[in-house]
C-alpha positions as CSV (number, residue, x, y, z in Angstrom):
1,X,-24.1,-5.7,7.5
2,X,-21.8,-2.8,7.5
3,X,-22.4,-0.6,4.6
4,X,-20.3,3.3,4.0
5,X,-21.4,5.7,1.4
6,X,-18.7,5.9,-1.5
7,X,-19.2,9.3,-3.2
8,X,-18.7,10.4,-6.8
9,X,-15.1,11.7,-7.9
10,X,-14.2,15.5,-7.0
11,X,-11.3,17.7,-7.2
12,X,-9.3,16.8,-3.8
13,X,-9.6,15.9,-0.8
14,X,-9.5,19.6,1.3
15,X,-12.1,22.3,0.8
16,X,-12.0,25.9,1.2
17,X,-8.2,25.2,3.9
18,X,-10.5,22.1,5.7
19,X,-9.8,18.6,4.9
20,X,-12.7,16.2,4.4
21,X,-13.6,13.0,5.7
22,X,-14.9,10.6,3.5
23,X,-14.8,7.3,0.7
24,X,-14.3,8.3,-3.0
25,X,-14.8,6.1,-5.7
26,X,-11.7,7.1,-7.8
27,X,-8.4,9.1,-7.6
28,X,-8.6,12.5,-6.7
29,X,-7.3,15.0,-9.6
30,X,-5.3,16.8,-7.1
31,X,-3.4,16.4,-3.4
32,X,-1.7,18.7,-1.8
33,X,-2.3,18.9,2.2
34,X,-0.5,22.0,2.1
35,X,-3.9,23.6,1.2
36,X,-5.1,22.8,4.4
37,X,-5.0,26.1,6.7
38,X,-3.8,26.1,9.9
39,X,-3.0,22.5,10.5
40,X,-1.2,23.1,14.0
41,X,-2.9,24.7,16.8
42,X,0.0,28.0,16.1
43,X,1.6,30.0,12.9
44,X,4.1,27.3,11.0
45,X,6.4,28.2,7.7
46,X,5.6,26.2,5.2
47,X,8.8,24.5,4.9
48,X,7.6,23.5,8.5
49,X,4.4,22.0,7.5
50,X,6.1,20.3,4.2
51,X,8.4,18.5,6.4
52,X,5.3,17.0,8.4
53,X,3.9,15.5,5.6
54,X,4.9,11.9,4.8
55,X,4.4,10.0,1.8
56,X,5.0,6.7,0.0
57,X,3.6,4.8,-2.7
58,X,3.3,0.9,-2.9
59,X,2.9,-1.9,-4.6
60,X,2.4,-6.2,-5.1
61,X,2.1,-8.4,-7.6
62,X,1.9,-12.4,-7.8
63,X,1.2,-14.6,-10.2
64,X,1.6,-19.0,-9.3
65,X,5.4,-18.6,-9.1
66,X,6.0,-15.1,-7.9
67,X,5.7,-12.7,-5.3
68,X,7.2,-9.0,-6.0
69,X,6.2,-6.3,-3.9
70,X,7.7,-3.2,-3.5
71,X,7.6,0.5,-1.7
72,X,8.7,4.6,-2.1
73,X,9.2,6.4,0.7
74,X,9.5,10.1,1.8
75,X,9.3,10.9,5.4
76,X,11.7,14.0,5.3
77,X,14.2,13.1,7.7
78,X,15.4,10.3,4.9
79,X,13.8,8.1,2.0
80,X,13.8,4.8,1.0
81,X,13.1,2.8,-1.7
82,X,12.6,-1.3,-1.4
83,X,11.8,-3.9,-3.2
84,X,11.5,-7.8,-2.5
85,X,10.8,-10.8,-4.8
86,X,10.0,-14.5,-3.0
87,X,10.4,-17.4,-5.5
88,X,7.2,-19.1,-4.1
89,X,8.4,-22.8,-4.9
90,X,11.6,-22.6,-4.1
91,X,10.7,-20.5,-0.5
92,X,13.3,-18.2,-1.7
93,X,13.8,-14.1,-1.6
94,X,15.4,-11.5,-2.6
95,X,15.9,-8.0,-0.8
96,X,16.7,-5.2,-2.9
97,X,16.9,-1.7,-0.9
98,X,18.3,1.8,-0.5
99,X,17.9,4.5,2.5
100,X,19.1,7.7,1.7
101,X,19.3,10.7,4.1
102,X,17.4,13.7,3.5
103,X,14.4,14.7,1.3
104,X,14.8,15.0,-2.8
105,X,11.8,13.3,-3.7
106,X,8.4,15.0,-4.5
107,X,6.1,12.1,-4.7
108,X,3.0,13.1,-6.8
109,X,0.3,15.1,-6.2
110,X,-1.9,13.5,-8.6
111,X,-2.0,10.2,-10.4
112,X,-3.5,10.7,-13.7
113,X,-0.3,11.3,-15.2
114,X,3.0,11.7,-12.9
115,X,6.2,9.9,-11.8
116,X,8.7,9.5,-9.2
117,X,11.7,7.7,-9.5
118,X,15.2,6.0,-7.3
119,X,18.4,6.7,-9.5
120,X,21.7,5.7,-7.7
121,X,25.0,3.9,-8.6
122,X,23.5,0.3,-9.5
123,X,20.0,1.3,-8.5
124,X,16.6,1.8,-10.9
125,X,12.7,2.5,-9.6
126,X,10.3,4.0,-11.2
127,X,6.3,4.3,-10.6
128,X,4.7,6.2,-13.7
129,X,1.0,6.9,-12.5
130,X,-0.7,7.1,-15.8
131,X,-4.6,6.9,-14.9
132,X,-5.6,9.2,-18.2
133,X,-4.5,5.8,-19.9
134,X,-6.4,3.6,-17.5
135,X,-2.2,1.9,-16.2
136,X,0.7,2.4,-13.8
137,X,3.9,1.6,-15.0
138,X,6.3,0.2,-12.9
139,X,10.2,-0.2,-14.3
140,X,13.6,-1.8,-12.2
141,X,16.6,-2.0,-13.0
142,X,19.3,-3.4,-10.4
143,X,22.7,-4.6,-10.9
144,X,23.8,-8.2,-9.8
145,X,26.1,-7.9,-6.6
146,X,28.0,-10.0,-4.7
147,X,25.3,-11.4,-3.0
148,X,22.3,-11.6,-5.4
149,X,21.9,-11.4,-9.4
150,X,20.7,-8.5,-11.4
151,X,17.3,-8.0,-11.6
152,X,14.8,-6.1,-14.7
153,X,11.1,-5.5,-14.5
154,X,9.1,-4.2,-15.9
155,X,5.1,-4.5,-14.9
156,X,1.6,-2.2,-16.3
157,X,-1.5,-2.4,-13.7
158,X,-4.8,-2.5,-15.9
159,X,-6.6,0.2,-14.1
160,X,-9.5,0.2,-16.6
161,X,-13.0,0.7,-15.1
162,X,-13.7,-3.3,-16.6
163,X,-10.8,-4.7,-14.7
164,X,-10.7,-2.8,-11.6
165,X,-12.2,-0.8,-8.6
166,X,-10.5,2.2,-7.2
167,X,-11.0,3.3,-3.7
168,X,-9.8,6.9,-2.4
169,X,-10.2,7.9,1.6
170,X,-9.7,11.0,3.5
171,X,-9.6,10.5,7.4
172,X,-8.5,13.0,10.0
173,X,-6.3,12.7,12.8
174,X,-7.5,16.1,13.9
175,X,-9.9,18.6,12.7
176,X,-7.0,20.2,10.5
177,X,-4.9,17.3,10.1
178,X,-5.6,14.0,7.4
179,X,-4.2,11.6,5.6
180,X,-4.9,10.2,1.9
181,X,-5.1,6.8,0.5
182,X,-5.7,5.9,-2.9
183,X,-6.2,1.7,-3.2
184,X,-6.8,0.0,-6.3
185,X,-6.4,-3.7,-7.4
186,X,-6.3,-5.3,-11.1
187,X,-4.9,-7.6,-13.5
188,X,-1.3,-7.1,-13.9
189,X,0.7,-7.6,-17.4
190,X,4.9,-7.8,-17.9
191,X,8.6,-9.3,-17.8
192,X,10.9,-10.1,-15.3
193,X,14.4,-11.0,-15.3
194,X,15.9,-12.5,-12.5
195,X,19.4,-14.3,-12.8
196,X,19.1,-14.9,-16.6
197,X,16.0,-16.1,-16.4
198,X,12.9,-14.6,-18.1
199,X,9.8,-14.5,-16.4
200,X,6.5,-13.6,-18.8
201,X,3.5,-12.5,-16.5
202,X,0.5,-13.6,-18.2
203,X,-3.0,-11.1,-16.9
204,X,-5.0,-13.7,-16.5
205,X,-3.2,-15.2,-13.7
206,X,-1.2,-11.8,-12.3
207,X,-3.0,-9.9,-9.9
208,X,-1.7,-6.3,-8.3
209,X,-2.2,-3.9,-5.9
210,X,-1.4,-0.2,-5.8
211,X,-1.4,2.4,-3.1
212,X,-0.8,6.1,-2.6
213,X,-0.7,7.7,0.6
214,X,0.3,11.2,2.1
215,X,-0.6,12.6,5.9
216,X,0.1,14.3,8.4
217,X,0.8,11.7,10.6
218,X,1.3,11.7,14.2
219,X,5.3,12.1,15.4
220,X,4.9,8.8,17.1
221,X,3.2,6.8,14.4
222,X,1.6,3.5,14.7
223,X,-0.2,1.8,12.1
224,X,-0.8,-2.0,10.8
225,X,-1.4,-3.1,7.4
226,X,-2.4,-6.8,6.0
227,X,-2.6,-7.3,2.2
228,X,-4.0,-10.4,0.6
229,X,-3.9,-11.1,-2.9
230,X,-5.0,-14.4,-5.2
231,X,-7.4,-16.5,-7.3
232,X,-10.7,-18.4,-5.7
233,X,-11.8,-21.9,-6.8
234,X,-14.3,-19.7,-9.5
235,X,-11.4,-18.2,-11.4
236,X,-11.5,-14.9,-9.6
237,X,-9.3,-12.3,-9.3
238,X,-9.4,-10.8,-5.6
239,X,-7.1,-9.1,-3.0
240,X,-7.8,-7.1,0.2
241,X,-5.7,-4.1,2.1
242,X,-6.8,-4.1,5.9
243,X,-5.4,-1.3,8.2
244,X,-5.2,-0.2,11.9
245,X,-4.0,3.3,12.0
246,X,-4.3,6.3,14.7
247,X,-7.1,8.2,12.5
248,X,-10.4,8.7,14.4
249,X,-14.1,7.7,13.7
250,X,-12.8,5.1,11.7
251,X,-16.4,2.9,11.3
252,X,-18.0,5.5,9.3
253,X,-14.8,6.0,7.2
254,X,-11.5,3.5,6.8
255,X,-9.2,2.6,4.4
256,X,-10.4,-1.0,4.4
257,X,-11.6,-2.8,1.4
258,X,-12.2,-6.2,0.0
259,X,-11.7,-6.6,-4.2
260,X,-13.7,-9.7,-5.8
261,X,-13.9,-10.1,-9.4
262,X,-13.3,-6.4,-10.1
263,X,-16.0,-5.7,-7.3
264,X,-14.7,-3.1,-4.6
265,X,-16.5,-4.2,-0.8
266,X,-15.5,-1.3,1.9
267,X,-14.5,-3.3,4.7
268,X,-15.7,-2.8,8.9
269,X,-13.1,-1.3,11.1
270,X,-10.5,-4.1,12.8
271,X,-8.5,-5.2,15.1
272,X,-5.2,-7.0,14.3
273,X,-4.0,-8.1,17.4
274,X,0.2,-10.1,18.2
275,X,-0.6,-11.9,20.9
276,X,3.1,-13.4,20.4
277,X,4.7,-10.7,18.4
278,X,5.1,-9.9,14.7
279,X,7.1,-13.0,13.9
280,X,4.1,-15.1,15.2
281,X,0.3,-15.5,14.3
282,X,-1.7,-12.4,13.3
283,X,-5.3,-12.2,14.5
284,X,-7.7,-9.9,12.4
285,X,-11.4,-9.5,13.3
286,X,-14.0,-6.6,13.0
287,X,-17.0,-6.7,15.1
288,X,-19.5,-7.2,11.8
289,X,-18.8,-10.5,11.1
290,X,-17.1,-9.5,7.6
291,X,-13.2,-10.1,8.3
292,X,-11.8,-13.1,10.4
293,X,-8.6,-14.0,9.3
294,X,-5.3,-15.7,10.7
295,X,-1.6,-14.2,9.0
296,X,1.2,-16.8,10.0
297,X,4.4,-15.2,9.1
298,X,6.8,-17.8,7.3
299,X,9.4,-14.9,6.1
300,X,9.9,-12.9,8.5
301,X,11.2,-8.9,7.7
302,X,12.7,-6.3,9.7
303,X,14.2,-2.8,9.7
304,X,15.1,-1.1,12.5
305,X,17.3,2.2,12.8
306,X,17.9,5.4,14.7
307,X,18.5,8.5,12.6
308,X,19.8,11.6,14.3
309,X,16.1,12.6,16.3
310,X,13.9,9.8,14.3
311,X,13.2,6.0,15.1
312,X,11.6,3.5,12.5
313,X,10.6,-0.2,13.4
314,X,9.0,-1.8,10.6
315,X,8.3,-5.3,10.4
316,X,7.0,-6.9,7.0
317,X,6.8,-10.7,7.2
318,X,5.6,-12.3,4.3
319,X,3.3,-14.9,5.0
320,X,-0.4,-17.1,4.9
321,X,-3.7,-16.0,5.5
322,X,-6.6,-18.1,6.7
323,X,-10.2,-17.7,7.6
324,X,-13.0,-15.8,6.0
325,X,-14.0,-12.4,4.3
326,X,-17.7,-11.2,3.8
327,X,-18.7,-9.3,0.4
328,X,-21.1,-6.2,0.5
329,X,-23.6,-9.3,-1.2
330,X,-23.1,-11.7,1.9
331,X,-21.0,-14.0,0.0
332,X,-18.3,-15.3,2.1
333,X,-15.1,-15.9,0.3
334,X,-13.1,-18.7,2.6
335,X,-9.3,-17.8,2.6
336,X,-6.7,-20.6,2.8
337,X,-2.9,-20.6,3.0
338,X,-3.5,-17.3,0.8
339,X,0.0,-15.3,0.5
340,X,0.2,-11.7,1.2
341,X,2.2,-9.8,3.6
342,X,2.1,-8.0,7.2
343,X,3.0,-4.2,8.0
344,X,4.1,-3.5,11.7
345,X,5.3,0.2,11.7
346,X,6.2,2.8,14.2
347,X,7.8,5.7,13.1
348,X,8.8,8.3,15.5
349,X,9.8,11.6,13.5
């Protein structure tokens, strides 16, 4: 059974100008790739480098009635902030976005006690990392338009070490080139108000995951996510996040785990293959025998645009998986019509 070594917390995730490779066990207390020395093969200002770096923070939650999920984005060229909520009995959702041209937004560097935040005409987003208290806060606040009602949240992750397992990775692209993730799932707590309506989310059946990611990703990037999130017949809280990306070596180090009962399970390499396209079924397999699964899109999402010298496709049906996932105990949790959400992306900037 496949098995990676998950180290004790350190400082961050570059020593002495050289990024690691690894699997951490919590959040690192600092990231800043900009320590890294000589990330391109010549001499670059470091306005240069800065403008290389990407990074975006995510998150979803669900209870029985709801789906929210929602991303922050910074890749330089422009940012973005999004945010969808799917009525799962009525088979209904809401889009909520804004793409902004240029750079103004310094996402964090560390997560123990930081923000970032969306302000515009109508338009309220805020992440507060706030890991010294064991939470992340997330607050919106949008104004009702034409085409959709206002909408108020207001959501805090329970990040203590009882109620959740944190996962950090560093992988390279290149010897002097990484990315960062930072993946954690737990019981979520908070209000909603959606067309009048108030929505309580009780803990004990709201379950969320949180990401963090920066990198020095390739100009043509191409990477594909699959998130998972519910409750099994034994009244357990469990989720996954299962990438393909462009970083190398990626069976001794990934950024793919499996949550069960507050248990964290580093998951095999896969491979998520469209044999139809995104709007079709997803295949995802690993060659362990620990992740077969089947995503069939029923919402599909896209957002295509050309920016001056930039490209973005970025597909992000919401949809069922189906099939099977393997703990690190050789329990196999069966997964049927479970919701979650596909990520198609390639970003060319």
């Amino acid at each position: 059974m496949y098995t990676r070594e998950i180290q004790a917390p350190r400082q961050s995730p570059i020593e002495n100008g050289k990024p690691l490779q690894g699997t951490w066990m919590s959040a690192f207390h600092e990231v800043d790739l900009l320590d890294i020395g000589r990330p391109f093969s010549f001499p670059v200002p470091k306005w240069m480098r800065e403008f290389r770096v990407k990074e975006w923070e995510t998150f979803a939650v669900r209870d029985d009635r709801f789906f929210l999920e929602g991303i922050m984005a910074n890749v330089k060229y422009y940012r973005w902030a999004q945010v969808y909520l799917y009525d799962i009995e009525k088979r209904a959702g809401t889009m909520f976005r804004k793409l902004i041209p240029l750079s103004a937004w310094r996402l964090p560097r560390d997560l123990h006690n930081s923000s970032v935040i969306s302000r515009s005409y109508g338009f309220f987003f805020r992440i507060h990392n706030w890991l010294y208290a064991d939470t992340i806060k997330i607050a919106l606040d949008i104004e009702a338009s034409r085409n959709r009602p206002a909408f108020t949240a207001h959501l805090e992750y329970d990040a203590a070490r009882q109620q959740a397992a944190p996962m950090a990775v560093s992988l390279l692209f290149t010897e002097r080139r990484s990315m960062y993730a930072y993946k954690v799932l737990s019981p979520v707590r908070g209000d909603m108000v959606f067309g009048g309506q108030h929505i309580s989310l009780d803990p004990a059946r709201t379950i969320g995951i949180f990401g963090d990611f920066k990198g020095y990703f390739p100009y043509r990037m191409r990477s594909t996510w699959c998130t998972g999130l519910g409750i099994d017949p034994e009244n357990r809280k469990f989720g996954f996040s299962i990438a393909e990306s462009q970083t190398r070596e990626t069976y001794k180090n990934n950024e793919n785990a499996l949550w069960v009962g507050g248990k964290l399970t580093p998951l095999p390499p896969v491979r998520i293959t469209m044999p139809e396209g995104p709007d079709k079924e997803w295949v995802i397999q690993d060659v362990e025998g620990m992740v077969d699964l089947t995503f069939t899109p029923l919402v599909p999402r896209r957002t295509a645009f050309n920016l001056l010298l930039t490209r973005t496709e970025y597909d992000t049906p919401l949809g069922h998986f189906n099939g099977m996932l393997m703990d690190s105990g050789g329990d196999r949790l069966q997964v049927r019509n479970l919701l979650g959400r596909g990520e198609k992306l390639y970003l060319r900037i």
